[in-house]
Backbone as CSV, one residue per row, in Angstrom:
resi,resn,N_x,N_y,N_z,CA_x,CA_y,CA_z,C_x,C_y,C_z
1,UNK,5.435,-0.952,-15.464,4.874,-1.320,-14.173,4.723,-2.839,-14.102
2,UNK,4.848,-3.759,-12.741,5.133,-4.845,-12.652,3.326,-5.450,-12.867
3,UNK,3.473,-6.632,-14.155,2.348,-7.122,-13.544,2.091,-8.583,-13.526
4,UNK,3.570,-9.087,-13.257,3.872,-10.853,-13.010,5.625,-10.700,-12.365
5,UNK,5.615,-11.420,-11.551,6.925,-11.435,-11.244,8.179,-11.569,-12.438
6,UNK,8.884,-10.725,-11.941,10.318,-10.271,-12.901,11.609,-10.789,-12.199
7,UNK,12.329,-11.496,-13.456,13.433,-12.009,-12.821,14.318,-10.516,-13.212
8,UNK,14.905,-9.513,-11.800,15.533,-8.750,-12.054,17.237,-8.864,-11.484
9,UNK,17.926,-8.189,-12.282,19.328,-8.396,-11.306,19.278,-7.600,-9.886
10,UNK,19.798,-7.953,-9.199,19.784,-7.231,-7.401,20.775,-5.950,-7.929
11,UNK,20.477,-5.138,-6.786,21.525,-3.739,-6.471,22.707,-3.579,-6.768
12,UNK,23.431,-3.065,-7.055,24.953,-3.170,-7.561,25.620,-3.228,-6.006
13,UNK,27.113,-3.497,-6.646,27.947,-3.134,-5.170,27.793,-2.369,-4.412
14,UNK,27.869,-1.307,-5.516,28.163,0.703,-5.200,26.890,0.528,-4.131
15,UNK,25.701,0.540,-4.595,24.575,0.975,-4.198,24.363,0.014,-2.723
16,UNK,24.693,-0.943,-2.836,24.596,-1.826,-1.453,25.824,-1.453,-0.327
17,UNK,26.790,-0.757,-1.058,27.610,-0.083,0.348,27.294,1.219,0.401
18,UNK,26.493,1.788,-0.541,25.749,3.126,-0.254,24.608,2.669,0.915
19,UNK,24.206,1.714,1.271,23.623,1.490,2.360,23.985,2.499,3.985
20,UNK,25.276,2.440,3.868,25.884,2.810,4.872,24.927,4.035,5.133
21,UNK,24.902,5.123,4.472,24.406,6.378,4.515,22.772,6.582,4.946
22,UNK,22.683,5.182,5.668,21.059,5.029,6.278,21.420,5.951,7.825
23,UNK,22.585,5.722,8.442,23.392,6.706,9.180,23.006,7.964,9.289
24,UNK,23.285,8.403,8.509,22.863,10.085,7.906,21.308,10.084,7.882
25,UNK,20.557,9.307,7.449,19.032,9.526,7.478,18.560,9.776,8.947
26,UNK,19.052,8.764,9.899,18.458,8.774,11.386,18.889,10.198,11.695
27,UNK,19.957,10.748,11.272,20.577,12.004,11.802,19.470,12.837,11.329
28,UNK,19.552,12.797,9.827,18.137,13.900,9.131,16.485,13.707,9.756
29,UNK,16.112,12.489,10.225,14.996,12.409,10.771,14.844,13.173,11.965
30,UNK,15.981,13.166,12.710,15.640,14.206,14.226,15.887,15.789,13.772
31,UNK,16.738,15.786,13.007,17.079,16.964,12.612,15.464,17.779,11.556
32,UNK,14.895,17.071,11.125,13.952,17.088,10.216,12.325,17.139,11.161
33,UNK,12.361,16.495,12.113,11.294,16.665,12.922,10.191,18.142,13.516
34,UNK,10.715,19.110,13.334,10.324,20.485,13.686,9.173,20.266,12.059
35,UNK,9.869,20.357,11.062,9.596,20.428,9.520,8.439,19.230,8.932
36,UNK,8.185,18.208,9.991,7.657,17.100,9.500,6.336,16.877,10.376
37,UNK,6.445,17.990,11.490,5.498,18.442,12.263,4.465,18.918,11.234
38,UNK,4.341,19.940,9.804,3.785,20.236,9.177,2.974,19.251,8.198
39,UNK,3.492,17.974,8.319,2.894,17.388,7.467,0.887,16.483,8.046
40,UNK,0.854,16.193,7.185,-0.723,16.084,7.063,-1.328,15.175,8.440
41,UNK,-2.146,16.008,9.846,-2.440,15.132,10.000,-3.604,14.151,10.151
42,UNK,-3.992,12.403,11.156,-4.590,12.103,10.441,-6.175,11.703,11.455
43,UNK,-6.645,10.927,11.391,-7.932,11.160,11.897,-8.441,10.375,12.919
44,UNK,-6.894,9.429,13.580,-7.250,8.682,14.462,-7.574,7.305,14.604
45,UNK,-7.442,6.488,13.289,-7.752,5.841,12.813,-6.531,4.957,12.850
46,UNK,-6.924,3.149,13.185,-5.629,2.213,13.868,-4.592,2.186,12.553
47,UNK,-3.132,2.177,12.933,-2.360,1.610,12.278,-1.342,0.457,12.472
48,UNK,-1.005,-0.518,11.890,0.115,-1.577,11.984,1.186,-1.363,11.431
49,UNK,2.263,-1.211,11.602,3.520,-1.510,10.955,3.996,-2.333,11.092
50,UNK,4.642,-2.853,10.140,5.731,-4.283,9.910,6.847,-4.055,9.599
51,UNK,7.664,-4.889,10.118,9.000,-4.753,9.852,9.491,-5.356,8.845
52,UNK,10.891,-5.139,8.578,11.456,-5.707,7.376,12.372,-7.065,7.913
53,UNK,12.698,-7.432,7.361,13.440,-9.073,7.105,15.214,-9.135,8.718
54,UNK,14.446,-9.934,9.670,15.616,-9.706,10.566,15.822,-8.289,11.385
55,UNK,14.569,-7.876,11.326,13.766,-6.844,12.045,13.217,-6.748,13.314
56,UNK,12.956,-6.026,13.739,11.581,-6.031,14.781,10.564,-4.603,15.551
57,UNK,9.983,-4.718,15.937,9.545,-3.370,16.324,10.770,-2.662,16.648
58,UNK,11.382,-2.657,17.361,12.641,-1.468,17.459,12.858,-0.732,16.417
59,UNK,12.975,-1.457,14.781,13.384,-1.087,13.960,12.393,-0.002,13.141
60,UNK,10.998,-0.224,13.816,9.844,1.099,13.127,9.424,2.093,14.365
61,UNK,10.637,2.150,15.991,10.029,2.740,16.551,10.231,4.477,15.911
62,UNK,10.808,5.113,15.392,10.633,5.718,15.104,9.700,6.536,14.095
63,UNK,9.436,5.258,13.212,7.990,5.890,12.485,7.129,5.637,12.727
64,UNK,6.974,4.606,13.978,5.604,4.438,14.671,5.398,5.742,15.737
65,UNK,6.594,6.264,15.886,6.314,7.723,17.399,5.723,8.874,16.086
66,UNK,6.303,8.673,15.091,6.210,10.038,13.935,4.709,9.762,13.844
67,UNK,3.914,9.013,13.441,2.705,8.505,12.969,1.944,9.183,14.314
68,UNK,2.231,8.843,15.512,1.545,8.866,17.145,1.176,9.843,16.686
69,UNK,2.284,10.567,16.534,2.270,11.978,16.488,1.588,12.803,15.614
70,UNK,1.121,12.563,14.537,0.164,12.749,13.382,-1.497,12.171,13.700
71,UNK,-1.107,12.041,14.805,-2.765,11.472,15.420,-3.388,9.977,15.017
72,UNK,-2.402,9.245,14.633,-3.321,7.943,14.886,-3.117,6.754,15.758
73,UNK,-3.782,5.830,16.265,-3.422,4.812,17.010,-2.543,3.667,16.209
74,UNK,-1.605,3.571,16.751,-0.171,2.988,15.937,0.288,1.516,16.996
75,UNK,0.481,0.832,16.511,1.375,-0.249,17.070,2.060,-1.407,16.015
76,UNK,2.690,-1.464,16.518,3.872,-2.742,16.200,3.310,-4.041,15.983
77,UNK,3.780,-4.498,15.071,3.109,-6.209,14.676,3.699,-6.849,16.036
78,UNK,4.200,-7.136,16.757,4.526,-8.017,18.039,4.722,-9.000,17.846
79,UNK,5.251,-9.534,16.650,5.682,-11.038,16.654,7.277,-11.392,16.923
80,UNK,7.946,-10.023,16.929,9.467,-10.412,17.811,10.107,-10.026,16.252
81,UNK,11.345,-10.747,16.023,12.257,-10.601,14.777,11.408,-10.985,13.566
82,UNK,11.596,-10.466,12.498,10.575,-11.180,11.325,12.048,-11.949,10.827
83,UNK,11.403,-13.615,10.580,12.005,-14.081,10.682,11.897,-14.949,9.083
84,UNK,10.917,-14.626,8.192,10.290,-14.953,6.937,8.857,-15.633,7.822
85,UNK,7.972,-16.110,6.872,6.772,-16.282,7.289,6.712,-18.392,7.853
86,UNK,7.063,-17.676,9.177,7.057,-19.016,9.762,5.318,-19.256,10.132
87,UNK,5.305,-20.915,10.450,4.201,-21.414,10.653,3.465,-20.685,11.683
88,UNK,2.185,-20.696,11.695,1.339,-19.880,12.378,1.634,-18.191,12.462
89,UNK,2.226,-17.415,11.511,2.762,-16.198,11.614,1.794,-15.286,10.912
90,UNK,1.277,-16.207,9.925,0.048,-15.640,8.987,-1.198,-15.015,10.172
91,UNK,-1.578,-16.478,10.556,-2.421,-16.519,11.520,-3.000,-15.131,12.420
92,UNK,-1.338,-15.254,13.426,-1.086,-14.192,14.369,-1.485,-13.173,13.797
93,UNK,-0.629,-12.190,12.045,-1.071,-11.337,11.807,-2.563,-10.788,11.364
94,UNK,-3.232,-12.032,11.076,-5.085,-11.880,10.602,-5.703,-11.290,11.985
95,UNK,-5.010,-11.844,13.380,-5.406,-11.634,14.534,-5.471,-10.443,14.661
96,UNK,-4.079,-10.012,14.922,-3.552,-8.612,14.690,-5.078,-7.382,14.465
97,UNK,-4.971,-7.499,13.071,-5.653,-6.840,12.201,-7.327,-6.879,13.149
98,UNK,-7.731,-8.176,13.088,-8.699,-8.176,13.348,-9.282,-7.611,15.052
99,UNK,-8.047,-7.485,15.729,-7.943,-7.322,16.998,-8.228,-5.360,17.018
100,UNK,-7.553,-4.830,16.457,-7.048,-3.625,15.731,-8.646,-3.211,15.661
101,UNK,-9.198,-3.786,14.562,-10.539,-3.042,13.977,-11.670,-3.647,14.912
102,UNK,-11.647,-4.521,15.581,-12.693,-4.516,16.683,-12.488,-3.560,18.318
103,UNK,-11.138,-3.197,18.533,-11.254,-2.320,19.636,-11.498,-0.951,19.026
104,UNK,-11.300,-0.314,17.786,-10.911,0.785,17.474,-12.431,1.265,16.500
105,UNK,-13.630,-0.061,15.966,-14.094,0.066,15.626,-14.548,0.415,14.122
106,UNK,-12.649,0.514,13.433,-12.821,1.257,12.213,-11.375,0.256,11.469
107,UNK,-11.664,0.543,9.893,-10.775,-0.164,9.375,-9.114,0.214,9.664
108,UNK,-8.417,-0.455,8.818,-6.626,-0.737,10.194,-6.239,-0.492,8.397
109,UNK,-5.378,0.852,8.551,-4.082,0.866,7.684,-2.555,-0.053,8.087
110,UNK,-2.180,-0.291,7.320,-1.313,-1.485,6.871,-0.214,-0.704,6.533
111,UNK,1.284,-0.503,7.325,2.574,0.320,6.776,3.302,-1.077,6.985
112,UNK,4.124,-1.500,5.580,5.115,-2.504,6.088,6.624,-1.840,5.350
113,UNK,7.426,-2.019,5.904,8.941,-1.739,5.036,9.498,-3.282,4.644
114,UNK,9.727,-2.961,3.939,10.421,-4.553,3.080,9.629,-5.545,3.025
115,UNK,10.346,-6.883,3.518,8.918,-7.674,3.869,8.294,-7.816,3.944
116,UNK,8.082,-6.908,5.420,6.858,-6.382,5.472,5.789,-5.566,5.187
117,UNK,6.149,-5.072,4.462,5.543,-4.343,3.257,4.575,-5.785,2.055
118,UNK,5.327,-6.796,2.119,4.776,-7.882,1.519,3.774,-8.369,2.038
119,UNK,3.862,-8.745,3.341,3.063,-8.919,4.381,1.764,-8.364,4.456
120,UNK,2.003,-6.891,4.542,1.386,-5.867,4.289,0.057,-6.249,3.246
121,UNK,0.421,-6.061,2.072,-0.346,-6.514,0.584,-1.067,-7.509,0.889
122,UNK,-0.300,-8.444,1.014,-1.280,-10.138,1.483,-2.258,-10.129,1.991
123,UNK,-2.154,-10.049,3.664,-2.743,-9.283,4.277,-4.183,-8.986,3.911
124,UNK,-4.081,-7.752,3.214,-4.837,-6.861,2.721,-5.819,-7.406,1.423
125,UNK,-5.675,-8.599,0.901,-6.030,-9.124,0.146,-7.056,-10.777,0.284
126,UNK,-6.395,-10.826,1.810,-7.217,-11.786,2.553,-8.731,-11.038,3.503
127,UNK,-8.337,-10.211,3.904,-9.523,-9.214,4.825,-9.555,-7.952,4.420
128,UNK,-9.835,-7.582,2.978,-10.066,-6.445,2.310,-11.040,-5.345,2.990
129,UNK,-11.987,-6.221,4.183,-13.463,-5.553,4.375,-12.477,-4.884,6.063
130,UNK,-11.754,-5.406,6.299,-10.925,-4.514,7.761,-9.861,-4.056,7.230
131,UNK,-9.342,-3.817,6.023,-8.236,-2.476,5.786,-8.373,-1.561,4.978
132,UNK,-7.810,-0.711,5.485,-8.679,1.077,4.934,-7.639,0.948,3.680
133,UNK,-6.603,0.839,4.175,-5.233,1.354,2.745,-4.209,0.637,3.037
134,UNK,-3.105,0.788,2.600,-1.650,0.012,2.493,-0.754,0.814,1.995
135,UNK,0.680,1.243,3.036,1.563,1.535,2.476,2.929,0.563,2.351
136,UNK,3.646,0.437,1.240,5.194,-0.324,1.498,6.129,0.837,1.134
137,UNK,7.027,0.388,1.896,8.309,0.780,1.725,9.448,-0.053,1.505
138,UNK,10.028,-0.134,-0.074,10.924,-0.301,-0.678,11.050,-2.454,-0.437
139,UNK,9.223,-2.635,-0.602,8.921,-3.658,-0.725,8.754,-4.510,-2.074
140,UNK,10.316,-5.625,-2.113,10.209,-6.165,-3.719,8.677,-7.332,-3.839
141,UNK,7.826,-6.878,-4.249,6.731,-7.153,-4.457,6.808,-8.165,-6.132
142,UNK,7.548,-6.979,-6.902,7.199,-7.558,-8.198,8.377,-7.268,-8.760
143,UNK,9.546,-8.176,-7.979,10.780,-9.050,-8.797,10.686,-10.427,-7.911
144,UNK,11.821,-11.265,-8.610,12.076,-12.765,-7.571,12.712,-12.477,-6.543
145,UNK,13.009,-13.373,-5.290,13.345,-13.347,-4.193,14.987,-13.125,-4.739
146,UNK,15.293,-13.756,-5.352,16.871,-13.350,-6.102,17.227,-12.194,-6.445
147,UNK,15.954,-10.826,-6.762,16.305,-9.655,-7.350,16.802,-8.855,-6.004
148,UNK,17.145,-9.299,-5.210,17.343,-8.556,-3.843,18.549,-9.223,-3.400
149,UNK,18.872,-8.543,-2.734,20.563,-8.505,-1.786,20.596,-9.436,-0.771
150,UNK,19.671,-9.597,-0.557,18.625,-10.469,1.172,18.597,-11.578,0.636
151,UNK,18.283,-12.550,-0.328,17.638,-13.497,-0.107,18.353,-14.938,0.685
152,UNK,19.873,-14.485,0.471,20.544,-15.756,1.073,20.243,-15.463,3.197
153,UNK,19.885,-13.984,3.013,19.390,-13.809,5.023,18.173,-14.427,4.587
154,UNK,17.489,-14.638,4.322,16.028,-14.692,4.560,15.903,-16.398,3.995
155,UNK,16.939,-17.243,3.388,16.957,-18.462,3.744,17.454,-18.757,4.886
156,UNK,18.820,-18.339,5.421,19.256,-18.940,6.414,18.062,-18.064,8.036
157,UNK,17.515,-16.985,8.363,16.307,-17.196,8.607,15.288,-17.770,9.043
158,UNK,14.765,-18.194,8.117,13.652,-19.082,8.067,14.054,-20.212,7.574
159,UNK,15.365,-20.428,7.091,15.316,-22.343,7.048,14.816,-22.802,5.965
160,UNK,13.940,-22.040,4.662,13.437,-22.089,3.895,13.829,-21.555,2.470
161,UNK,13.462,-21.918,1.388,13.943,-21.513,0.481,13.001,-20.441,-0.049
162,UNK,13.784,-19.412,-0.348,13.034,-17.732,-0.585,12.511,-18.052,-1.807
163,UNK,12.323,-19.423,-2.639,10.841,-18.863,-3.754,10.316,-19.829,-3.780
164,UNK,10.094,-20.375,-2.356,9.329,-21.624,-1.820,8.488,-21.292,-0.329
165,UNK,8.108,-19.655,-1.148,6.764,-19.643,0.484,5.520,-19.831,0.048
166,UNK,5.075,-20.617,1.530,3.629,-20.772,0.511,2.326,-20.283,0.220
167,UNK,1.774,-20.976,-0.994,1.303,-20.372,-2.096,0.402,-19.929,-1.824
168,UNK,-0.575,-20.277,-0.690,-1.758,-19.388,-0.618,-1.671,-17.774,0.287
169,UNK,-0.312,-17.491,0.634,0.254,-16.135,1.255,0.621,-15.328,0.547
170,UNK,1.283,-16.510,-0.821,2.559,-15.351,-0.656,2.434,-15.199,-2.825
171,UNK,0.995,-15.980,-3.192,0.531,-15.677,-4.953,0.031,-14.568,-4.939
172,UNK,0.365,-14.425,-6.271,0.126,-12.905,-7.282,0.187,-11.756,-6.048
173,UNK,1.757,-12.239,-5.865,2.320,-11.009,-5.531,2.063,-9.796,-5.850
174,UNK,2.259,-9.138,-7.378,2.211,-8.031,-7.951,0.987,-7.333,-8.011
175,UNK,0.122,-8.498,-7.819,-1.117,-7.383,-8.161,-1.305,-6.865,-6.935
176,UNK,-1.967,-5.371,-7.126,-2.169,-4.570,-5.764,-3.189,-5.257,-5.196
177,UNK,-3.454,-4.550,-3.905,-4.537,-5.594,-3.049,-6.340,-4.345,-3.458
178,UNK,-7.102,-4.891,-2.995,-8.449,-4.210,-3.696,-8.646,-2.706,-2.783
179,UNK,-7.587,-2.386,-2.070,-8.019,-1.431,-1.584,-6.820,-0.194,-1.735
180,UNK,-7.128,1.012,-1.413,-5.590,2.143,-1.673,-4.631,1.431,-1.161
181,UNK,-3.761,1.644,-2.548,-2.395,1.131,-2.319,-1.361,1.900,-2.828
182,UNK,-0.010,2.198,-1.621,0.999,2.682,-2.462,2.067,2.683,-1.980
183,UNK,3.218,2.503,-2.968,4.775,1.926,-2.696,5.558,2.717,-2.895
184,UNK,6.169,3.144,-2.245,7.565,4.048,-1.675,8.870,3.303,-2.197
185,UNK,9.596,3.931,-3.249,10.493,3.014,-3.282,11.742,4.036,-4.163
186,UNK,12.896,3.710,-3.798,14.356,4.623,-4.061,14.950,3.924,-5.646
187,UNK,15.289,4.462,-6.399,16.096,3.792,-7.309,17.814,3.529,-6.972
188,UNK,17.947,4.235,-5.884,19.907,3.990,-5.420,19.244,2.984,-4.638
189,UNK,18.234,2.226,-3.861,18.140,1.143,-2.748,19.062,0.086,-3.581
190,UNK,19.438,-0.766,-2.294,20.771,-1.190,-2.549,20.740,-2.470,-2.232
191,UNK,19.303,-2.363,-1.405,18.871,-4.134,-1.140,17.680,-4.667,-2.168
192,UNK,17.273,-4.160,-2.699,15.900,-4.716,-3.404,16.191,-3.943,-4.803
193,UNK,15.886,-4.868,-5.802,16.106,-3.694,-6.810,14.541,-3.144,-7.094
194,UNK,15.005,-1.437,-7.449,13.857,-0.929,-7.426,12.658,-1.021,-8.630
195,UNK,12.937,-1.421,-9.862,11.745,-2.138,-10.343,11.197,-2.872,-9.958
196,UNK,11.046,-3.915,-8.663,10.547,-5.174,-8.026,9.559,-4.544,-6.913
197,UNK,9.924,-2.659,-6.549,9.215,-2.166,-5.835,8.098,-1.223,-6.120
198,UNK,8.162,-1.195,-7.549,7.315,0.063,-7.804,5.670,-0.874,-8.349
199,UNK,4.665,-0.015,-7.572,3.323,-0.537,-7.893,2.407,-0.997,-9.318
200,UNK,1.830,-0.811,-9.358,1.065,-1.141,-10.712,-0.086,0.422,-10.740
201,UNK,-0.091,0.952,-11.429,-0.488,2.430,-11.398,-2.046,2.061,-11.897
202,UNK,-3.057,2.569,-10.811,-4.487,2.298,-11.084,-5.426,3.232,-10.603
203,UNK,-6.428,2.985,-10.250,-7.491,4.021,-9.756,-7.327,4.387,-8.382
204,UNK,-6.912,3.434,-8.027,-6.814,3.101,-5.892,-4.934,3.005,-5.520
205,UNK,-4.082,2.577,-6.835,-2.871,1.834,-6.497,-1.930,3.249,-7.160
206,UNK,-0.335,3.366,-6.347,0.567,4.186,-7.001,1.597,4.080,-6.397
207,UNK,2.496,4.663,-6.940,4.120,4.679,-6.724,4.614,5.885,-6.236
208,UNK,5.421,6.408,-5.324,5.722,7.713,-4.771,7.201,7.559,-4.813
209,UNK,8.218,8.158,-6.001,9.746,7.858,-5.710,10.574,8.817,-4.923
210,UNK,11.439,7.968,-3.877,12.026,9.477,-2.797,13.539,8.918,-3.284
211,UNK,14.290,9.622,-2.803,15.906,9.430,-2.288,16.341,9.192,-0.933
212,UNK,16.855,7.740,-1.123,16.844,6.976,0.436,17.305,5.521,0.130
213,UNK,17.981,5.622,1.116,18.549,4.191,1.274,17.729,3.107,1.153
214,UNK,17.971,1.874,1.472,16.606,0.630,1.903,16.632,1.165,3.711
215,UNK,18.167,0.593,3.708,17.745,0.245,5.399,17.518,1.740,6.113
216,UNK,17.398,2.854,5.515,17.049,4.242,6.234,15.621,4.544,5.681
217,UNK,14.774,4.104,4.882,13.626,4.377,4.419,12.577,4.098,5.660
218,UNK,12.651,3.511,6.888,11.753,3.634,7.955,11.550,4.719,8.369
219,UNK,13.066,5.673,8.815,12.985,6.787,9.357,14.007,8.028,8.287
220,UNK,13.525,8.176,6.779,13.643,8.985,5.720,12.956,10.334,5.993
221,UNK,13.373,11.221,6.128,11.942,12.657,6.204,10.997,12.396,5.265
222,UNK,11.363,12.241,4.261,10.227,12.173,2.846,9.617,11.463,2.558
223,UNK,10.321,9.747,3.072,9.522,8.292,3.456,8.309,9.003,4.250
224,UNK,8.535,9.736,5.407,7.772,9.910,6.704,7.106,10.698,6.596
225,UNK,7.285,11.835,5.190,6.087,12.516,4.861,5.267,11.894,4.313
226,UNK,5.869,10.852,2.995,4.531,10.394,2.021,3.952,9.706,3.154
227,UNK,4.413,9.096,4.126,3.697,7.920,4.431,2.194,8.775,5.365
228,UNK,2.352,9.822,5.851,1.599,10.303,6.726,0.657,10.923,5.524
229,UNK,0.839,11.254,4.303,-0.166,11.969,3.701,-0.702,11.039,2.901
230,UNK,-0.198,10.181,2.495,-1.359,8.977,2.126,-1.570,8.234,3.488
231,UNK,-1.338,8.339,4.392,-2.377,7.883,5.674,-3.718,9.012,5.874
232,UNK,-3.262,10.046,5.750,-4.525,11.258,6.100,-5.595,10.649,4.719
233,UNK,-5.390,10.541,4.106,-6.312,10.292,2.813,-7.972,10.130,3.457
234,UNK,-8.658,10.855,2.729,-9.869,11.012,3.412,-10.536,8.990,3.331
235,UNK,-11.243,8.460,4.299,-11.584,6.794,3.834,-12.053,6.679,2.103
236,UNK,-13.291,7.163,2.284,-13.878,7.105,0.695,-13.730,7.911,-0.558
237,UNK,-12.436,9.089,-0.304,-12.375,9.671,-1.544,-10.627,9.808,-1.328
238,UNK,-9.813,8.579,-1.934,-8.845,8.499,-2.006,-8.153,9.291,-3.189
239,UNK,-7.174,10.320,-3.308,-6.622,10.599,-4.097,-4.948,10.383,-4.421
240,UNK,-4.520,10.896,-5.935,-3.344,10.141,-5.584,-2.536,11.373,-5.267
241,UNK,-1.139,10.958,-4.847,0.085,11.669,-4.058,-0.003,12.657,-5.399
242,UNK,0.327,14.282,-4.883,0.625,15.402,-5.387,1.991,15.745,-5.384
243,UNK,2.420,15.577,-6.178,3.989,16.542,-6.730,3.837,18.247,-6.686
244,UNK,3.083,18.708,-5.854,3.302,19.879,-6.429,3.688,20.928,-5.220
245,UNK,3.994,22.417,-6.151,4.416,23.780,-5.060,5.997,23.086,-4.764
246,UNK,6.349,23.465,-3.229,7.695,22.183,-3.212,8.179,20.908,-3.189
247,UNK,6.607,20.206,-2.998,6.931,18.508,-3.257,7.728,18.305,-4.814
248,UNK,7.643,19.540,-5.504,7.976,19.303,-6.927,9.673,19.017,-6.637
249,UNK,10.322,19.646,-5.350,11.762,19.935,-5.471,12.409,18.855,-4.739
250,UNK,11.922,17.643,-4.447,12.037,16.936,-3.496,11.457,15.356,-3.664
251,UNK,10.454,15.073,-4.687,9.930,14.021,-5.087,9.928,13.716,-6.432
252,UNK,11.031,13.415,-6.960,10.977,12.996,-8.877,9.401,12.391,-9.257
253,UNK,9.211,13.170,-9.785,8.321,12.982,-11.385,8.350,11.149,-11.608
């Protein structure tokens, strides 16, 4: 388990033109929807999602309608394309958050995919006392900006050099943030390598491994289950993700 940044090698070829087959996921997500109706739901309570790198809300409307639909108040970070963490972007998102838990009255779960999934953590580590939990998806947290397929998008981007963001956002990455935390992450992903995504295993923090692309892990059935059943998580008696009955046939060990 990561607990300082790792210089890892990025995704192989194979696995980065296995990307393609994010295709097939959007197909399995509608197709999968009757079945995903069953999963846990939650108590009403605000959520944010973030997008991943050259993103934008479009790209989580589908697991932001899946979430609606599981009963909680859901919206989109609204800052347009994520574009890496441009000036005043931090800002906006503290707003966000803080905007979130003063209309809604109650603490704001945190879903980011990639990036934003980074985002996510940070975040969560600056205003610990307004977020309930944190999920990422197939967010390299704890490898270098090099262990990923992305980093030459995410210079040209932001204009910036990907292991030159700064330091008071974007240090000790790896460690989880003080509140439930947990990372979704594929070992075939093809953009991030997946040791850079998997959590640090603790009392509050864990790792849930599915089969899924990077760029189809927004709208994955099994992404879209874990993510809704560690959203239901009761506030004060967090437990961790269950493998069991048929999650056993469907979620590696």
């Amino acid at each position: 388990m990561p607990s300082a940044i790792k210089a890892l090698d990025p995704p192989s070829t194979i696995n980065l033109l296995l990307e393609a087959r994010a295709i097939h996921e959007l197909g399995a997500y509608f197709t999968a929807l009757p079945l995903l109706s069953l999963a846990p739901r939650g108590d009403g309570h605000p959520v944010i999602v973030f997008p991943g790198l050259l993103a934008s809300d479009s790209s989580t409307k589908p697991l932001r309608t899946f979430l609606e639909g599981r009963g909680y108040n859901v919206c989109g970070w609204g800052c347009g394309w994520n574009r890496g963490l441009k000036d005043g972007l931090q800002d906006q998102m503290l707003d966000l958050i803080q905007d979130q838990y003063a209309r809604h009255g109650r603490r704001v779960s945190l879903v980011g995919w990639s990036l934003g999934g980074i985002y996510a953590r940070q975040l969560a580590k600056l205003v610990p006392d307004k977020v309930r939990s944190v999920v990422t998806l197939g967010s390299p947290f704890g490898g270098s900006p090099k262990s990923t397929n992305a980093w030459r998008a995410y210079e040209w981007a932001s204009g910036e050099s990907a292991e030159e963001a700064p330091n008071e956002f974007a240090g000790t990455l790896p460690e989880p943030p003080p509140v439930p935390t947990t990372a979704i992450f594929s070992r075939s992903d093809g953009i991030c390598a997946w040791q850079g995504c998997v959590e640090e295993s603790g009392s509050i923090s864990e790792s849930i491994e599915i089969y899924s692309s990077h760029c189809g892990m927004g709208f994955n059935p099994l992404a879209l289950y874990a993510v809704a059943d560690r959203l239901a998580q009761p506030e004060h008696d967090w437990q961790p993700f269950r493998r069991d009955g048929w999650k056993q046939l469907v979620f590696p060990a």
